[in-house]
C-alpha positions as CSV (number, residue, x, y, z in Angstrom):
1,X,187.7,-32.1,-69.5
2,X,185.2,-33.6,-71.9
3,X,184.1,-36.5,-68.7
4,X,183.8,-33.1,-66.2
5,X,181.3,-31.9,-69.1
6,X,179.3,-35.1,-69.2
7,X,179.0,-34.9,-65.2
8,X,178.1,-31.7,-65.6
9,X,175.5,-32.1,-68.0
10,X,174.2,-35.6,-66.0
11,X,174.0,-33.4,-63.0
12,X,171.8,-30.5,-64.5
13,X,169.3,-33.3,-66.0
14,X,168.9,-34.7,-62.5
15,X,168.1,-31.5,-61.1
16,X,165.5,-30.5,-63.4
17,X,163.8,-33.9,-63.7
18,X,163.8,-34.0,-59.8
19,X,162.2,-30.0,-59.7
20,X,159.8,-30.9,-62.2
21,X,158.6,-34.3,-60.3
22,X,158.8,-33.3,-56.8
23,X,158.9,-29.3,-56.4
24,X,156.8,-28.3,-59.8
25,X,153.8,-30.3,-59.7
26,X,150.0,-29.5,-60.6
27,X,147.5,-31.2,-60.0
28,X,148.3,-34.8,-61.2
29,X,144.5,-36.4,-59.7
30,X,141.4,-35.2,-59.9
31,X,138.5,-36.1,-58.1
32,X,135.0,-34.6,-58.9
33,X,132.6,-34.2,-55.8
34,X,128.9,-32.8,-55.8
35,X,128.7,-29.4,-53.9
36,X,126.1,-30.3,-51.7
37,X,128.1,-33.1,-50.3
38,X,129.7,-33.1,-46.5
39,X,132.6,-34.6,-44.9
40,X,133.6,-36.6,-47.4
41,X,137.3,-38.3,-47.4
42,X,139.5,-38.3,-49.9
43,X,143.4,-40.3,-49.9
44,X,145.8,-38.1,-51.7
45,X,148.5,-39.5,-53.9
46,X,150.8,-39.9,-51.0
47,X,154.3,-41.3,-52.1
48,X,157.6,-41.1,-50.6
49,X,158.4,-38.2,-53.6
50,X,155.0,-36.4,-53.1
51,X,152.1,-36.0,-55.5
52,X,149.2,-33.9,-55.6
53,X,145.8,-33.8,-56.7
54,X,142.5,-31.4,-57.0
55,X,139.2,-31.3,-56.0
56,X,136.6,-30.1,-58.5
57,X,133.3,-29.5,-58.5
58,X,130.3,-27.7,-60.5
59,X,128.9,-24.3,-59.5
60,X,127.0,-22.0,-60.8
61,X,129.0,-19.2,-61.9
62,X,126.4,-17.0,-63.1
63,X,124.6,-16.6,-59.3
64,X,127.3,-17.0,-57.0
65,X,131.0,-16.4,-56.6
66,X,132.8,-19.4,-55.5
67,X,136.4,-20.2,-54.1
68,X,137.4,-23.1,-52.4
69,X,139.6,-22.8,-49.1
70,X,142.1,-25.1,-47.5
71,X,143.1,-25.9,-43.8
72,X,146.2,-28.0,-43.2
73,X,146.5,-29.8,-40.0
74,X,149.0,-32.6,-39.0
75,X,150.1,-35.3,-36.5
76,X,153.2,-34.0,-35.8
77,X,152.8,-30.5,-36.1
78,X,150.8,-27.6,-35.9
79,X,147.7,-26.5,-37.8
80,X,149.1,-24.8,-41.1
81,X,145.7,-22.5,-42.7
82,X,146.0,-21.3,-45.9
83,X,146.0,-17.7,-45.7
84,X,143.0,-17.4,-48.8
85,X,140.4,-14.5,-48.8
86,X,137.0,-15.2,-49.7
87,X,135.8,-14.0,-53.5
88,X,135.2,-10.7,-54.6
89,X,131.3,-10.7,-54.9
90,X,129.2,-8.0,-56.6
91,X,128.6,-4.9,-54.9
92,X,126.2,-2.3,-54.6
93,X,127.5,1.3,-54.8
94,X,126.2,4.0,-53.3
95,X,127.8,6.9,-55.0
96,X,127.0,8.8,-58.1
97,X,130.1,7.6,-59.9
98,X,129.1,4.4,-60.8
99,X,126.1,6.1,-62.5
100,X,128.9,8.2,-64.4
101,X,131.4,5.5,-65.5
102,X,127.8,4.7,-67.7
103,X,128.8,7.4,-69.8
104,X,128.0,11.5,-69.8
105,X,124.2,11.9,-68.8
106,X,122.7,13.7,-72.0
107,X,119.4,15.4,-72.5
108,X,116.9,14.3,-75.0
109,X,115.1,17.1,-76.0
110,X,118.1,19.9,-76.5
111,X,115.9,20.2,-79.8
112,X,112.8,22.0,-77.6
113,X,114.7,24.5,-76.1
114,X,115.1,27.9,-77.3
115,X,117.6,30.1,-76.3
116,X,116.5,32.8,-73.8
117,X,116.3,36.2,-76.0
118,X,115.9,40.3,-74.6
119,X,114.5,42.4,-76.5
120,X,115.9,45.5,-77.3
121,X,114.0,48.3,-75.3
122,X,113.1,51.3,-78.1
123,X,110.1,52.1,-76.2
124,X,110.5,55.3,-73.7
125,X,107.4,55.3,-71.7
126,X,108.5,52.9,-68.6
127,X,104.9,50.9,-68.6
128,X,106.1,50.4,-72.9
129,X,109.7,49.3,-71.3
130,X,108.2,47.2,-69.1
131,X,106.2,45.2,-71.1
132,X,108.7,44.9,-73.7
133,X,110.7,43.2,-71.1
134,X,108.0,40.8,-70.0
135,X,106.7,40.2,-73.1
136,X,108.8,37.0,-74.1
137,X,108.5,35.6,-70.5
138,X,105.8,33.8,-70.5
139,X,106.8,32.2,-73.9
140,X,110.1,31.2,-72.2
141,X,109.0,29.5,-69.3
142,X,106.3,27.5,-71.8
143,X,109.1,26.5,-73.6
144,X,111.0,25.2,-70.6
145,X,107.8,23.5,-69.0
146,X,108.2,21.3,-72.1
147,X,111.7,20.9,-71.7
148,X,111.2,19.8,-68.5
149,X,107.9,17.9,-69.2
150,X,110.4,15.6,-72.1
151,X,113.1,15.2,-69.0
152,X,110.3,13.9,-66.8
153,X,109.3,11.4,-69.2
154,X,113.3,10.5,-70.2
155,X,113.5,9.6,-66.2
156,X,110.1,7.5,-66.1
157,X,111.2,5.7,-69.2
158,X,114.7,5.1,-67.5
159,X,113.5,3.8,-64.2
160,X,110.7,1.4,-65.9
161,X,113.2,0.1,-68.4
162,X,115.5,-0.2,-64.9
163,X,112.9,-2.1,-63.4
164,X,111.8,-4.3,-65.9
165,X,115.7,-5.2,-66.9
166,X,116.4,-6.2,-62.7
167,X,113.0,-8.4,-63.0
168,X,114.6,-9.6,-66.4
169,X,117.7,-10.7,-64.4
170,X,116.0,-11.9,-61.6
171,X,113.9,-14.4,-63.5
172,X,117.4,-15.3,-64.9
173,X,119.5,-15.9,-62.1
174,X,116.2,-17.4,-60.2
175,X,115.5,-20.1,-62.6
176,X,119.2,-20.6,-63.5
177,X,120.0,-24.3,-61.6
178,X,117.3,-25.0,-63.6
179,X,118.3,-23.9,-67.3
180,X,121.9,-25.1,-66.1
181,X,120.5,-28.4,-66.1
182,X,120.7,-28.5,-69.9
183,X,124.3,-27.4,-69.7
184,X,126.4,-24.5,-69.0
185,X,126.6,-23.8,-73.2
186,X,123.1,-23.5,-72.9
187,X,122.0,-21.0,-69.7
188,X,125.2,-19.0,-70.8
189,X,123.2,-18.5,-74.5
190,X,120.1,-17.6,-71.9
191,X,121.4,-15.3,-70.6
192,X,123.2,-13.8,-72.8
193,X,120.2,-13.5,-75.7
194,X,118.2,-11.8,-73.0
195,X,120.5,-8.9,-71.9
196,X,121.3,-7.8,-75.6
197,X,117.9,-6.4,-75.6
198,X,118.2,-4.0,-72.3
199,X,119.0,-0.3,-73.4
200,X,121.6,2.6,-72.0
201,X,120.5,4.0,-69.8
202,X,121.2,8.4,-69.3
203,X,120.0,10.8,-67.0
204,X,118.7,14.1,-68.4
205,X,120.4,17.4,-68.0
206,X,118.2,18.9,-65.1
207,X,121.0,21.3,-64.0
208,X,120.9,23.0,-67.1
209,X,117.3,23.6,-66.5
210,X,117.5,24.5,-63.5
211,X,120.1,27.3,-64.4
212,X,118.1,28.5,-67.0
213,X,114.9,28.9,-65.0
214,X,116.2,30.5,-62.3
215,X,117.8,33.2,-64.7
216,X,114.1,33.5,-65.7
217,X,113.3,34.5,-62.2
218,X,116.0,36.7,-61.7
219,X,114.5,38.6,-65.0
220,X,111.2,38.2,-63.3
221,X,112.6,40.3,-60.1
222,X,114.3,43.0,-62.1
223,X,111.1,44.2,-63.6
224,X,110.1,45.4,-60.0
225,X,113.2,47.5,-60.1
226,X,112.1,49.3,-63.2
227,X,110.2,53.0,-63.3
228,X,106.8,52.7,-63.2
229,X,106.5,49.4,-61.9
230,X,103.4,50.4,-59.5
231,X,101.7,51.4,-61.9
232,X,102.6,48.1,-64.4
233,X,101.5,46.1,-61.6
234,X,97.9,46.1,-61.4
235,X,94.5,44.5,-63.5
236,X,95.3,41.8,-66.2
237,X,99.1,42.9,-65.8
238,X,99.5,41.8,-62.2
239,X,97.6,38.4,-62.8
240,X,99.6,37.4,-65.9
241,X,103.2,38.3,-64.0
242,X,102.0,36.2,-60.8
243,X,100.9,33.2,-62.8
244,X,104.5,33.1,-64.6
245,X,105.6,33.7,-61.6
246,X,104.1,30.6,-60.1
247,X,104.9,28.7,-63.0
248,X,108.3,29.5,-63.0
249,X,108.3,28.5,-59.3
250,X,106.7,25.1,-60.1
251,X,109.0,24.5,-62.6
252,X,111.9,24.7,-60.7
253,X,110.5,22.6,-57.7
254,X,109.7,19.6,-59.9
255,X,113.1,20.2,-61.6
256,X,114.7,20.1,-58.5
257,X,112.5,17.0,-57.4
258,X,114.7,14.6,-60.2
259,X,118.1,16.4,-60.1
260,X,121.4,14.9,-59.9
261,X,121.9,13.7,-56.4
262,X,118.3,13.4,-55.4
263,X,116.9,10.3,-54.0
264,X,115.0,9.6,-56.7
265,X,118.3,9.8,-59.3
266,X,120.5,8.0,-56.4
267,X,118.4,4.9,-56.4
268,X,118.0,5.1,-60.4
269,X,122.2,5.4,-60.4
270,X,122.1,2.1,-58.2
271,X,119.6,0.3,-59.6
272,X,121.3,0.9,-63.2
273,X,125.3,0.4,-62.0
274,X,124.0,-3.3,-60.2
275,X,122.5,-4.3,-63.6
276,X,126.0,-3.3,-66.0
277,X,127.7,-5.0,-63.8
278,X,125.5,-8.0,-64.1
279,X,125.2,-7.7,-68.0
280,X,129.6,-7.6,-68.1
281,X,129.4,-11.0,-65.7
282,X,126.9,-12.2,-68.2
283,X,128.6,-11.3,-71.1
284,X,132.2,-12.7,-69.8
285,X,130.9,-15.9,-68.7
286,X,132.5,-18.8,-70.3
287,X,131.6,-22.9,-69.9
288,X,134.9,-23.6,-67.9
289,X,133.5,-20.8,-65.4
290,X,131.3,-23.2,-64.1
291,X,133.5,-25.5,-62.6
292,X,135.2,-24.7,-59.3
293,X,138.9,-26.6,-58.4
294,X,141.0,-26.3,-55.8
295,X,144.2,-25.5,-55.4
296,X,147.1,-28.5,-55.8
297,X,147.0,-30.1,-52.8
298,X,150.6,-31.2,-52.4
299,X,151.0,-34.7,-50.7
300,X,155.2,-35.1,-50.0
301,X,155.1,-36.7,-46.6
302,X,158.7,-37.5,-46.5
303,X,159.2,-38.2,-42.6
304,X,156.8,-40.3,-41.8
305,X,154.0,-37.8,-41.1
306,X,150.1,-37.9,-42.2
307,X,148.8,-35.0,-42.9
308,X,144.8,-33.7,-43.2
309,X,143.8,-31.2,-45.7
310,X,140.3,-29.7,-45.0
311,X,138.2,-27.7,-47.5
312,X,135.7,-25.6,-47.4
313,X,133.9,-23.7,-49.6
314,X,132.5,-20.3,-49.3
315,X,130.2,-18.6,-51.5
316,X,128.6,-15.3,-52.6
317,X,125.0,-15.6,-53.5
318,X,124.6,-12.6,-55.7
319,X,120.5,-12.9,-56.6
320,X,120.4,-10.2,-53.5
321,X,122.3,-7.3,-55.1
322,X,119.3,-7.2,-57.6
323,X,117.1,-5.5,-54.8
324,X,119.9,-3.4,-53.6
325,X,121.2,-5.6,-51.0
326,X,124.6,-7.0,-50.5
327,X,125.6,-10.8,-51.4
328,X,124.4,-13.5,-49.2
329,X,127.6,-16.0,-48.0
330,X,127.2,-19.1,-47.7
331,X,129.8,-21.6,-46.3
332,X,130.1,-25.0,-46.0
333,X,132.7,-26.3,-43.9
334,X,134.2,-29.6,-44.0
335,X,133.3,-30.3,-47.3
336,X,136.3,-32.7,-48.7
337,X,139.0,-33.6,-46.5
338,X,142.3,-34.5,-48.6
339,X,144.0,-37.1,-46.4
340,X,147.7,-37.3,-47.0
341,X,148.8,-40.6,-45.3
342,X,151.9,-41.9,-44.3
343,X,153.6,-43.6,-47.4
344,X,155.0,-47.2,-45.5
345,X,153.7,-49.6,-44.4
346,X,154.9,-53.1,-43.1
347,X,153.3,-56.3,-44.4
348,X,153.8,-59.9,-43.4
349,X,153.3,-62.9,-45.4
350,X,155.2,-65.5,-47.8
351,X,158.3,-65.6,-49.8
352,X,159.2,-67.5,-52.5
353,X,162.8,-68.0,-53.0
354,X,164.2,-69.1,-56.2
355,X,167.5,-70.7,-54.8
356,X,167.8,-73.9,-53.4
357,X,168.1,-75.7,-50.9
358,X,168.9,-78.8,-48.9
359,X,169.8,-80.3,-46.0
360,X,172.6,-82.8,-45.3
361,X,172.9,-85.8,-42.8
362,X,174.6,-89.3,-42.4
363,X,172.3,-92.1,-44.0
364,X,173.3,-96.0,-43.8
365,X,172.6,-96.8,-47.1
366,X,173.0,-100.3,-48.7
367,X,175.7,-100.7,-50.5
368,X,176.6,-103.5,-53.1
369,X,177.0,-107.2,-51.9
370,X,180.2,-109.4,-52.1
371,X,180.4,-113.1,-52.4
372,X,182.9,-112.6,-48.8
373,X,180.7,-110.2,-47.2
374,X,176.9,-110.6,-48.1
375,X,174.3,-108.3,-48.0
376,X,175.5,-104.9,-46.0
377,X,175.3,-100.9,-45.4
378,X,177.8,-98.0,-44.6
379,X,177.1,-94.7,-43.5
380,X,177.4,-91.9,-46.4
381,X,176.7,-88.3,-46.9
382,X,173.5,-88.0,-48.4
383,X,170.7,-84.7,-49.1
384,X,168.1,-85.5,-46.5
385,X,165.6,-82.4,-47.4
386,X,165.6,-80.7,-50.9
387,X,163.7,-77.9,-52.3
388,X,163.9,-75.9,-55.3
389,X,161.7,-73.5,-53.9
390,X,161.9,-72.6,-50.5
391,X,159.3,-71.0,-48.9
392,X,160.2,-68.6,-46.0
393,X,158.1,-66.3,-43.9
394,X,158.8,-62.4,-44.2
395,X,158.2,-59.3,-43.0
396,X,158.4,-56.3,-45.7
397,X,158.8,-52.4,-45.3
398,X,157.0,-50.6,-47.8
399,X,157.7,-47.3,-49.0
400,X,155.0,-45.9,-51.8
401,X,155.9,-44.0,-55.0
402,X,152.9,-44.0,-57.0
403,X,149.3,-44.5,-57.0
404,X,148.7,-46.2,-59.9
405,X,145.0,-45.7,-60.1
406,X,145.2,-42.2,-58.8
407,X,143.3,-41.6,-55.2
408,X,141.5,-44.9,-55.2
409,X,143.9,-47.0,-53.9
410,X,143.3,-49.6,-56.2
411,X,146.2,-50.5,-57.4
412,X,150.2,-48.9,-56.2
413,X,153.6,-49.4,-56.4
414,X,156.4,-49.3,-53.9
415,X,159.8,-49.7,-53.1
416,X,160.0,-52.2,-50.7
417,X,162.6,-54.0,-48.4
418,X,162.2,-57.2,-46.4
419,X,163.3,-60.0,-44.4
420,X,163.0,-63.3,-44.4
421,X,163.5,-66.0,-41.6
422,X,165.2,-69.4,-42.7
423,X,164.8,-71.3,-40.1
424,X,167.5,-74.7,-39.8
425,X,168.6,-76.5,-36.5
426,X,172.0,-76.3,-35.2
427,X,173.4,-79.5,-36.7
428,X,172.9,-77.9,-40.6
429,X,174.1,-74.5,-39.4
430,X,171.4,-72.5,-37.6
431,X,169.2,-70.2,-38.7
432,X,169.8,-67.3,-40.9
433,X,168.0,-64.2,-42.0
434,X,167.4,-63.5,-45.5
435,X,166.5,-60.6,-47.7
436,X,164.5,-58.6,-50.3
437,X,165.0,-56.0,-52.4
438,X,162.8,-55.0,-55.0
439,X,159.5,-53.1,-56.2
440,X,155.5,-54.1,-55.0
441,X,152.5,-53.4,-56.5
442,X,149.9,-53.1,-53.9
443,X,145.6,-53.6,-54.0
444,X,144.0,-51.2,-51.8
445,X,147.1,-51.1,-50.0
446,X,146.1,-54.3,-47.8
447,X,147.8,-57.3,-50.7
448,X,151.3,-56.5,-51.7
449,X,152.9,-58.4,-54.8
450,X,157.0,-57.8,-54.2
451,X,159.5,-59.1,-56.7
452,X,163.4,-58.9,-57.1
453,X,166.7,-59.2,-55.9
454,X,167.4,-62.1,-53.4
455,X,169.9,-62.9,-50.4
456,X,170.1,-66.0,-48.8
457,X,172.3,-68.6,-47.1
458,X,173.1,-72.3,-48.1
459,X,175.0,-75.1,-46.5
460,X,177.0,-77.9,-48.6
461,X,179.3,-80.2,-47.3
462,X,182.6,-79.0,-46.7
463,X,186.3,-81.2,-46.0
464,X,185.9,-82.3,-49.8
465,X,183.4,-84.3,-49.3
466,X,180.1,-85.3,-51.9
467,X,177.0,-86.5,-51.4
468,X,176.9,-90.3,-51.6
469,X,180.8,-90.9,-49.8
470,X,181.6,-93.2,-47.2
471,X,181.3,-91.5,-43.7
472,X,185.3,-91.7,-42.0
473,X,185.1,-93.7,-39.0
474,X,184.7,-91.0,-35.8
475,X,182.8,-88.7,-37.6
476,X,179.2,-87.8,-36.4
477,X,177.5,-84.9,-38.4
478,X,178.5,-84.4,-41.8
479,X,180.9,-81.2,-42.1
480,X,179.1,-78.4,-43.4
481,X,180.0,-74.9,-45.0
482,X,177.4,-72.2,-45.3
483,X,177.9,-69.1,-47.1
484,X,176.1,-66.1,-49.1
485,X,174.6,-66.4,-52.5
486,X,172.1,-64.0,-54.8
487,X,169.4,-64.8,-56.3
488,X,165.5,-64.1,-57.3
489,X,162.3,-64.3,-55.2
490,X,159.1,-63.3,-55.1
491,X,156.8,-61.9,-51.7
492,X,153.0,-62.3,-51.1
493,X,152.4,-60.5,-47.8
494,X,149.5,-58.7,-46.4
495,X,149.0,-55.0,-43.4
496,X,145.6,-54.0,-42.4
497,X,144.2,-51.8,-45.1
């Protein structure tokens, strides 16, 4: 029970170390490349358990909204895009609500009005009545011509402070690849410095005028309904009721001229919604806003298959909503391309085996005099070729794992498999392959260093005999056994980078 545990335990490990390295990764590279750059070729971190990297780049956050789009195309397969919308960018609104999310439009001068007052009629000739009613007119509509007088001057103010905050934040946002220069710490403080003077902006309360004056004019048409109004109406009487009259017209018309949904209050609502929003993007902006990455492109070409990741990158140039005009795009297509390439390779070259080796032949060597025989040779067994270090050519499969150096291709390593071709004549056993199993480090992917476990063939005499014994008389080629043995080696080979 406790070993099924341990298994258990082993096997739950595994998976999480293989989710986190494989499934789970960000962006393990990055490489930084100048926006205004085109076309240029990247190699991802391409291993035979995936990588991925990210391509980053400096913008500037505070005129245009940037996001960076990817396109996926492959060898062996269709075209994959990334489904990605372009950015949100700053819009211009139209409607009177963004002009009321500012806040409740307030009047200024609430203090100047007076409250419209009738008198109470204790006269009982009707001229008496009817001059007790028109008495306080006059006053009235004085008193709302300066109402309405403080209201113009509230909206005058509002739409030069409007105008001089949008040429505020055009100088800004017009000059700011320049004051970005000096750092993002320091256009941010820029910018922010110069909106904390602009004001809030409100819209007087016209309606309320309006209503008012035109319950003045209704007052003004019920004295022609009253007894004796012929008679009223006439000399200084008549002139001083038609000049209210015509004030109280005037009044209303210019009212009218600056009242909610007017053109004049429209473009105001606009002008001021366009320049909150700009003073919340100013206000939110933050130094890491002002560089632009990628997603993780994911390189995991496990079947052999190269694949192409294109970038573009698409921007909003938001200088235009200042004049009440939508964003300007801009694309630029082509930008990085994140090649994913095939992770083996096959390289040819040298190997280096650490077991020896000889070769074995009949030799007529001298052998020691008698005083019967003189001075004569028999044929032994002897080494004819030794080497402690063989060297063999070999061919090598690659298979990479990791980019050392990240995208440069400097310096990688690999698992890597190869053989080798020991090459003998028939008479000490023919030739063999041999082979290689180990790890490589690679530079740039063209010079491969491979080191490890070795398997070769070697031949020594067999029939119990050793080197230096007397050949037996009808023997020709010295009897030979060739079998398996294990041992280390190490591969320089070279592929077309």
């Amino acid at each position: 029970m406790t070993n099924r545990k341990a298994v258990n335990i082993l096997l739950i490990m595994l998976c999480t170390f293989v989710s986190r390295s494989v499934f789970a990764q960000a962006c393990k590279h990055t490489n930084f490349v100048s926006l205004s750059t085109s076309g240029e070729i990247i190699e991802g971190p391409t291993g035979i358990l995936g990588g991925s990297t990210c391509v980053v780049t400096s913008v500037n956050a505070l005129q245009f909204t940037t996001k960076i789009m990817r396109t996926v195309s492959e060898t062996a397969g269709k075209a994959l895009p990334d489904q990605l919308q372009p950015p949100s960018p700053i819009t211009v609104s139209n409607s009177d609500a963004a002009a009321a999310a500012q806040g409740t439009a307030k009047p200024l001068v609430d203090n100047i009005r007076t409250p419209s007052k009738t008198l109470p009629l204790v006269a009982t000739d009707p001229q008496a009545l009817i001059d007790q009613a028109f008495q306080d007119l006059p006053a009235t509509v004085q008193a709302e011509e300066v109402v309405l007088a403080a209201q113009q001057k509230q909206v005058r103010d509002a739409k030069a402070s409007l105008v001089q905050e949008i040429s505020t934040l055009k100088d800004i946002v017009a000059n700011s690849d320049h004051i970005l220069a000096g750092g993002p710490q320091n256009l941010i403080g820029y910018a922010q410095h110069a909106v904390a003077k602009f004001g809030q902006w409100t819209w007087p309360d016209i309606e309320t005028t309006i209503s008012d004056s035109n319950f003045l004019k209704q007052r003004l048409e019920a004295l022609k309904l009253m007894k004796g109004w012929s008679t009223w109406d006439t000399g200084d009487n008549k002139q001083r009721y038609d000049d209210t009259v015509q004030r109280l017209d005037t009044l209303i018309k210019s009212a009218a001229a600056i009242a909610v949904g007017t053109d004049i209050y429209t473009a105001a609502s606009q002008q001021n919604a366009v320049v909150q929003q700009w003073v919340r993007i100013i206000n939110a902006l933050v130094p890491e806003m002002f560089t632009a990455s990628s997603d993780p492109v994911h390189c995991s070409a496990l079947f052999n298959v190269s694949r192409n990741n294109t970038l573009k990158v698409v921007q909003m140039d938001n200088l235009p909503t200042l004049d009440l005009k939508p964003p300007t795009p801009i694309t630029t297509d082509n930008w990085v391309i994140v090649r994913c390439s095939n992770p083996f390779s096959v390289s040819a070259g040298t190997v280096f085996s650490f077991l020896g080796d000889n070769e074995f032949g009949i030799v007529a060597s001298k052998v020691t005099p008698t005083p019967s025989t003189g001075p004569a040779t028999v044929n032994q067994f002897q080494v004819t070729s030794s080497s402690n270090v063989p060297i063999l050519p070999v061919a090598i499969a690659h298979g990479r794992l990791w980019d050392v150096t990240g995208t440069d291709k400097i310096l990688a390593l690999h698992v890597s498999f190869g053989v080798a071709g020991h090459i003998r004549s028939g008479a000490q056993g023919g030739s063999n392959p041999e082979y290689l199993l180990g790890g490589s480090l690679s530079v740039f992917r063209t010079l491969f260093i491979t080191g490890g476990p070795y398997w070769g063939t070697r031949v020594k005499l067999d029939g119990g005999f050793s080197t230096g014994d007397t050949v037996p008389t009808g023997v020709t080629a010295p009897p030979l056994q060739k079998s398996g043995t294990r041992g280390w080696a190490l591969a320089v080979t070279f592929t077309k980078p």
